[in-house]
N, C-alpha and C positions, 0 to 999 in steps of 0.2 A: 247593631240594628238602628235605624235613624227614626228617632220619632214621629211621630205621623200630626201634623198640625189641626186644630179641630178645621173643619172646612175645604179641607186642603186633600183636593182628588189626585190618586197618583195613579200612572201608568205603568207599562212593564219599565220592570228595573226598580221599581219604587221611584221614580223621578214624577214630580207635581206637574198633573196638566191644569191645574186652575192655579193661580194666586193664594199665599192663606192671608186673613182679612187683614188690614190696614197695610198690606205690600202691591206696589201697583205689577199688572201684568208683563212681564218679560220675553220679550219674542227670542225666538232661535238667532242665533248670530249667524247670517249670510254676508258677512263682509270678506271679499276675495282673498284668497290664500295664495302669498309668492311664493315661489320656486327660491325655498329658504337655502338648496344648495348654491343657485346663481348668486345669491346674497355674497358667499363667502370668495366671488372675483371678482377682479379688478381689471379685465378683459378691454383694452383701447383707454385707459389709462394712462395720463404723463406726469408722472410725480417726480418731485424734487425730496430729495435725501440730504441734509445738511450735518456734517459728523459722521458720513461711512464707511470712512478707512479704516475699521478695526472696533473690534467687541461689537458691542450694542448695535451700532450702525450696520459693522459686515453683517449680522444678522440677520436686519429687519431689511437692508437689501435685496440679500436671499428672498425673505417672509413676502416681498411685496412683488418682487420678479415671477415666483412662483405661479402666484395666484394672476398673472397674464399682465401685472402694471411694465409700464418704460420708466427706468427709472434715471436719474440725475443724480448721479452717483460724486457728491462736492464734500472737498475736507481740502483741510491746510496743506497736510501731507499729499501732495500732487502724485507721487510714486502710489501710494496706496487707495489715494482714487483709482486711480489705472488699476491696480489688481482689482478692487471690488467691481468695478465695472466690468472689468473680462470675465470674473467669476459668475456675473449675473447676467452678462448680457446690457450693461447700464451704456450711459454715457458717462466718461470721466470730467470732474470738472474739479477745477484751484482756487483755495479764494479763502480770504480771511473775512469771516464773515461776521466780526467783530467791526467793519469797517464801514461806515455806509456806503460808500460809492462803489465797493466791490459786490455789497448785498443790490444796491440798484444796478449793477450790469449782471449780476448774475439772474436776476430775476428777467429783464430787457433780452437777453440771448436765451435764454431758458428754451421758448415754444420754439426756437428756429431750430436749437439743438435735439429737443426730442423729438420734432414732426407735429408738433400742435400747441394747442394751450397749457399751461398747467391745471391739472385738476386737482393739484393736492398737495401740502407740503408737510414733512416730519423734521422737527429740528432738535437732534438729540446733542448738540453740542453743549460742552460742560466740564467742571474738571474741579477739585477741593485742592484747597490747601491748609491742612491743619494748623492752626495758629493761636493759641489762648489770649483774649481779650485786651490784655495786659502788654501784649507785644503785638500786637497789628498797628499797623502804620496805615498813615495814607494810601501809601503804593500796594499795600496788599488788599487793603478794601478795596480799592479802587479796582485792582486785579478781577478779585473776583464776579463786583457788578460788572465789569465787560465781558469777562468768559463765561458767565451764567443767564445776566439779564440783557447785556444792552443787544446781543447776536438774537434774541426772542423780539427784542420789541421792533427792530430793522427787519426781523422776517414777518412780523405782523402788519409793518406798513406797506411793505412792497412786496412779500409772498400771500399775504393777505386778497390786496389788492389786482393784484395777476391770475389767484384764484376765482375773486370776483367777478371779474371780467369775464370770464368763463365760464360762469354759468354757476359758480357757487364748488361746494368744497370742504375736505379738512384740514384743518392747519391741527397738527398735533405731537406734544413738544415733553420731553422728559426731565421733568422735576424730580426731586427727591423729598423720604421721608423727613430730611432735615428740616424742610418748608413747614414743616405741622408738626416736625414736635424739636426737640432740643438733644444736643450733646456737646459733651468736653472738645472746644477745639474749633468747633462748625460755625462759631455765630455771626463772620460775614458770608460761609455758602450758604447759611442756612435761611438768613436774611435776601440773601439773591432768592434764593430758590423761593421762597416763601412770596415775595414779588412776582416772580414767575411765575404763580399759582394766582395772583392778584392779577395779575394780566391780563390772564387764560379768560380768568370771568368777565372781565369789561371787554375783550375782545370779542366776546363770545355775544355780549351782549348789543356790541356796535355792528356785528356783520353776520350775524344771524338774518336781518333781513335783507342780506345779499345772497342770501345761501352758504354762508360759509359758517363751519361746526368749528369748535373752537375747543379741542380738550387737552388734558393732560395725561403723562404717566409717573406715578413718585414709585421708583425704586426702593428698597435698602439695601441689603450689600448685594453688590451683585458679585459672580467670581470673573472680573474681565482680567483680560492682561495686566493691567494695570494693580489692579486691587492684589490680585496672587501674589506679584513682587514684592507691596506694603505688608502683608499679614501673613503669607507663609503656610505651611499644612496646618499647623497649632491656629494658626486665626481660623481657617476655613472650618477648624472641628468644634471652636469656641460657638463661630455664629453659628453654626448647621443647628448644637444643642439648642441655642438662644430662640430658636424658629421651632411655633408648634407646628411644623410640615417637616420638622429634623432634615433640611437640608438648607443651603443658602442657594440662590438663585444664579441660574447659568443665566449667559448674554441671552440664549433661544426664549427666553420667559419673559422676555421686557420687550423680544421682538413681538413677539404673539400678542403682548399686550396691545402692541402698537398697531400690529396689523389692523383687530377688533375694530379697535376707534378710526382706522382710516376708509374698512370696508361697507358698502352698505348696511351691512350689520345692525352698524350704529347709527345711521342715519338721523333717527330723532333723541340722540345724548350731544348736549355741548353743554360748554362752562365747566364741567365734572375732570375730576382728578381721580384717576383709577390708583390703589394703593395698589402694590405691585409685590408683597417683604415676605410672603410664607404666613402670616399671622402675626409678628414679632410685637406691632406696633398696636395691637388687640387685648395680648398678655397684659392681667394685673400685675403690676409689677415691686408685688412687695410678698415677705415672706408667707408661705400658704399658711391660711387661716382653717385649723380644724383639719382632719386626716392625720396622715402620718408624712413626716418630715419625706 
């Protein structure tokens, strides 16, 4: 039962038709109500997909095809451009997007190829190499700020900018939980990736008033092609226990993540990094204190 405030007149339901004293008066909210299902399309949409030959990307191609976007379907692997794009209906495109001149024609041929402007770009390209501190060399640090960082801040200048022009936009790009917290192995992906989170927010903050959102998604394991070959059934059942959602995350959960942040949905989130891990990275991580072992 809700207590009744002295002065404080209520109507049916018990809800307050006057104020109680020193609270100023509150009118009904009449602010217009959208059509929250049109929210979740992307209906005359032309996005660009960077990394969509496989896992996370074939995905979130699907995720964004479905929901009525055209998409630009670019990865290194030209063969599997082509399948993701026939799978979706995309355009295929090639291109090492570690590059600048091939990130600035890709963006320049972009509108010709989809039939318009770009409205949006997702750049999930990325890749680890485990390596303890003690043995990393120049050539692998180096490695990895170009396969993590330097393909985000080329598609901030020039995917950025193309979205601009356009009328404004998401740019939104797949980090991992390596960037916010630490492990054995990780510490130049985790040092990329944690820059790529550094990014997110000055970019967020420089083209916001172009209309362009600016976020992120950090992973933790996800189960891609890639990962199952490294870890095996014994790893998949290590992490699944490690996650209080007892399971590790398929490629479909990092697209949906992504989708979120590209649809109107999220319209007013930018600078923000979605944690994307089951809970993993939430867990106190030391032995339980009190109960039974």
């Amino acid at each position: 039962m809700t207590a009744r405030g002295p002065g404080t007149a209520r109507g049916p339901g018990n809800v307050p038709t006057t104020p109680a004293p020193g609270y100023p008066a509150e009118g009904l909210d009449t602010s217009p109500v959208p059509d929250y299902a049109a929210l979740h399309r992307l209906d005359g949409r032309r996005l660009v997909l960077l990394g969509a030959g496989n896992g996370i990307g074939r995905q979130t191609a699907h995720a964004l095809a479905a929901a009525g976007a055209r998409v630009l379907c670019a990865d290194l692997d030209g063969e599997r451009a082509r399948a993701v794009a026939a799978e979706t209906g995309g355009v295929p495109y090639t291109a090492d997007v570690t590059r600048r001149a091939a990130v600035r024609t890709l963006f320049a041929q972009a509108p010709g190829l989809l039939g318009g402007p770009v409205g949006g770009v997702v750049d999930i390209v990325g890749m680890a190499r485990y390596t303890a501190l003690p043995d990393l060399d120049d050539a692998g640090w180096d490695w990895h700020f170009d396969v993590v960082l330097r393909h985000a801040w080329l598609t901030v200048q020039y995917g950025g900018e193309a979205v601009a022009a356009a009328g404004g936009g998401p740019l939104v790009f797949v980090a991992s939980v390596s960037g916010l917290t630490a492990a054995p192995l990780h510490a130049a992906y985790g040092a990329a990736k944690a820059g790529l989170l550094s990014l997110v927010r000055s970019a967020a903050v420089e083209l916001g008033p172009r209309g362009v959102r600016v976020n992120a998604v950090a992973p933790g394991v996800v189960w891609t092609p890639r990962v199952a070959a490294l870890l095996g059934s014994e790893g998949r059942r290590r992490n699944a226990e490690n996650a209080p959602l007892g399971r590790v995350a398929e490629t479909s959960d990092i697209a949906s993540a992504l989708y979120f942040l590209v649809s109107p949905l999220s319209s007013y989130v930018t600078g923000q990094t979605l944690v994307v891990d089951g809970g993993v990275a939430v867990k106190f991580p030391y032995p339980t204190i009190g109960g039974e072992e």
